[in-house]
C-alpha positions as a LaTeX table, in Angstrom:
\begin{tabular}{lrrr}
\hline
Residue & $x$ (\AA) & $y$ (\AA) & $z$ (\AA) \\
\hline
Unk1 & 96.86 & 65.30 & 9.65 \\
Unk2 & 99.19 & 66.20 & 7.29 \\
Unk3 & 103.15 & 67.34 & 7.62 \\
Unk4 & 103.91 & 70.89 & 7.36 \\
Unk5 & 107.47 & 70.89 & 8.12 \\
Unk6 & 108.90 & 75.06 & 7.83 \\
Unk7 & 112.50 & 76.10 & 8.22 \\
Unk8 & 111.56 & 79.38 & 10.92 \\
Unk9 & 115.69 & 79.84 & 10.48 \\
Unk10 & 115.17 & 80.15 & 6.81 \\
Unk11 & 112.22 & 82.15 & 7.04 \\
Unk12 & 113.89 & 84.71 & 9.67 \\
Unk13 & 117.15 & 85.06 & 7.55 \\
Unk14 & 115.02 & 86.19 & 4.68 \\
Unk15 & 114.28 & 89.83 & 6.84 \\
Unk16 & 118.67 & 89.83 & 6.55 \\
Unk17 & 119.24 & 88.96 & 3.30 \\
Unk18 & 116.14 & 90.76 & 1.20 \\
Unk19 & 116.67 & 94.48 & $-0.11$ \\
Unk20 & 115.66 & 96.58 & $-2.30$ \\
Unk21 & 116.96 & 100.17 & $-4.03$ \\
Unk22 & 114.90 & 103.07 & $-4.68$ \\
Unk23 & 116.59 & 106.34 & $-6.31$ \\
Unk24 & 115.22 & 109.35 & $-6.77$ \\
Unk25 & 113.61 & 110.31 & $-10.31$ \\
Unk26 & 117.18 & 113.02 & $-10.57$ \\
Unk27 & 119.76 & 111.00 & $-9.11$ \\
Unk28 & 119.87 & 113.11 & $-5.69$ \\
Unk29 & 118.92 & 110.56 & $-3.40$ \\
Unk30 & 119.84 & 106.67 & $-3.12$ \\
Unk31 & 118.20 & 104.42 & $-0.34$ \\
Unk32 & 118.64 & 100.55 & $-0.09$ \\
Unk33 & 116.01 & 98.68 & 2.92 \\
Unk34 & 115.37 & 95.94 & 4.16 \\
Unk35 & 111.98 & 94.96 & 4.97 \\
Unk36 & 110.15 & 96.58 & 7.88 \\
Unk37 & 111.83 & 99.98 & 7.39 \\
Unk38 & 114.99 & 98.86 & 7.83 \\
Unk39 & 117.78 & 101.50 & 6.58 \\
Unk40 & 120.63 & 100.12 & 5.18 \\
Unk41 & 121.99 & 102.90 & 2.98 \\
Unk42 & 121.26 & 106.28 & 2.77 \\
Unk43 & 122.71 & 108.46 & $-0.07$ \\
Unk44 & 121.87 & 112.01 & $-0.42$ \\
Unk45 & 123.80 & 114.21 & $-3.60$ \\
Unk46 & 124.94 & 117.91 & $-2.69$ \\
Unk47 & 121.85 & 118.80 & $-5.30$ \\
Unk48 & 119.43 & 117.76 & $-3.39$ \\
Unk49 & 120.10 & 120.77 & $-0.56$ \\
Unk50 & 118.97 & 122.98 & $-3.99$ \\
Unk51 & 115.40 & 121.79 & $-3.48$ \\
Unk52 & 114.94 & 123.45 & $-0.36$ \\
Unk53 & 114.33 & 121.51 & 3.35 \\
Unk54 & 111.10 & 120.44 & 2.78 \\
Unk55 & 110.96 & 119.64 & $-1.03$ \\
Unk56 & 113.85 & 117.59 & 0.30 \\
Unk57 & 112.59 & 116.00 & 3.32 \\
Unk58 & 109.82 & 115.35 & 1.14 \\
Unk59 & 112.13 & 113.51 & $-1.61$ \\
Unk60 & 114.07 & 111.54 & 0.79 \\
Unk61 & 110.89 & 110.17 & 2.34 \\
Unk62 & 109.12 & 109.17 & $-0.94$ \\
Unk63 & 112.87 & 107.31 & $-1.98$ \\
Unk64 & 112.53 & 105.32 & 1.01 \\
Unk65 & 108.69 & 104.60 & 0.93 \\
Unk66 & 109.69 & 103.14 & $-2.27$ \\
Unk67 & 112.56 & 101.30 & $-1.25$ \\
Unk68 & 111.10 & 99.87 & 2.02 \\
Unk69 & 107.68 & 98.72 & $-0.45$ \\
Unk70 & 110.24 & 96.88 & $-2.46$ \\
Unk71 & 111.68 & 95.12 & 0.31 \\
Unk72 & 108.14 & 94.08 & 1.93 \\
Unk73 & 107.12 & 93.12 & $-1.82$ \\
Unk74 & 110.17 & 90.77 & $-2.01$ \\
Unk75 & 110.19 & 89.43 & 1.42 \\
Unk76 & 106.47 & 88.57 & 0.72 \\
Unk77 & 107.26 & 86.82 & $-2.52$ \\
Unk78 & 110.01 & 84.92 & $-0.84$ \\
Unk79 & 108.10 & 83.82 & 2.01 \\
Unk80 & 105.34 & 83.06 & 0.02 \\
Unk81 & 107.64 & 80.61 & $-2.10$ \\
Unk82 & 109.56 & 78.99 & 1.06 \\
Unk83 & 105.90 & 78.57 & 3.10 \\
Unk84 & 104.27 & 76.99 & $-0.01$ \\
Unk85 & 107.36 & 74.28 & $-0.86$ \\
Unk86 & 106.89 & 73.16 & 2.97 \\
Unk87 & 103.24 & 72.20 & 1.91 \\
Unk88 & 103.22 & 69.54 & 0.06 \\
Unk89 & 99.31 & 69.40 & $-0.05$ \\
Unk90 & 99.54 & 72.06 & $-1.94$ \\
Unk91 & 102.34 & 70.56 & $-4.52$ \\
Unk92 & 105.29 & 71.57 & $-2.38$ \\
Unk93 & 107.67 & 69.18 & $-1.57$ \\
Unk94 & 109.51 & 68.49 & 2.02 \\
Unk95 & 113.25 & 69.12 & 0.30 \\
Unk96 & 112.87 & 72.53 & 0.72 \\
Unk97 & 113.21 & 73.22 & $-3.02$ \\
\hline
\end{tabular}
């Protein structure tokens, strides 16, 4: 049986230390996640309350859709990277590189 040797710490940190920033199209809202929906900033302009509540509800959502896609995206890619080096049947090596 082969050695699959994964760093679970390194893995788990990745859901702390991935982001990603969306902003909306005007400027009028700003939202950085993490993956799994996590909100870690939340910037709304004084314009945005010139769209209306739900035009603006609306806005806001979409920003962090975006954002929180990003994040997943990312935290995949990274994942995918870390899980594959601990495999070294498929070409990975065991350093963790």
């Amino acid at each position: 049986m082969t050695e699959f040797n994964l760093d679970m710490a390194a893995l788990a940190a990745l859901g702390e230390t991935v982001s990603a920033t969306a902003v909306h199209e005007e400027g009028l809202v700003k939202a950085v996640c993490r993956p799994n929906g996590v909100i870690e900033e939340l910037q709304l302009e004084p314009g945005l309350h010139d769209l209306g509540a739900a035009t603006a509800a609306t806005e806001i959502l979409a920003v962090l859709r975006t954002a929180q896609s990003e994040a997943d995206a990312e935290y995949q890619r990274q994942a995918q990277a870390q899980i594959a080096a601990a495999m070294p049947q498929f070409g990975g090596n065991q350093s963790g590189a």
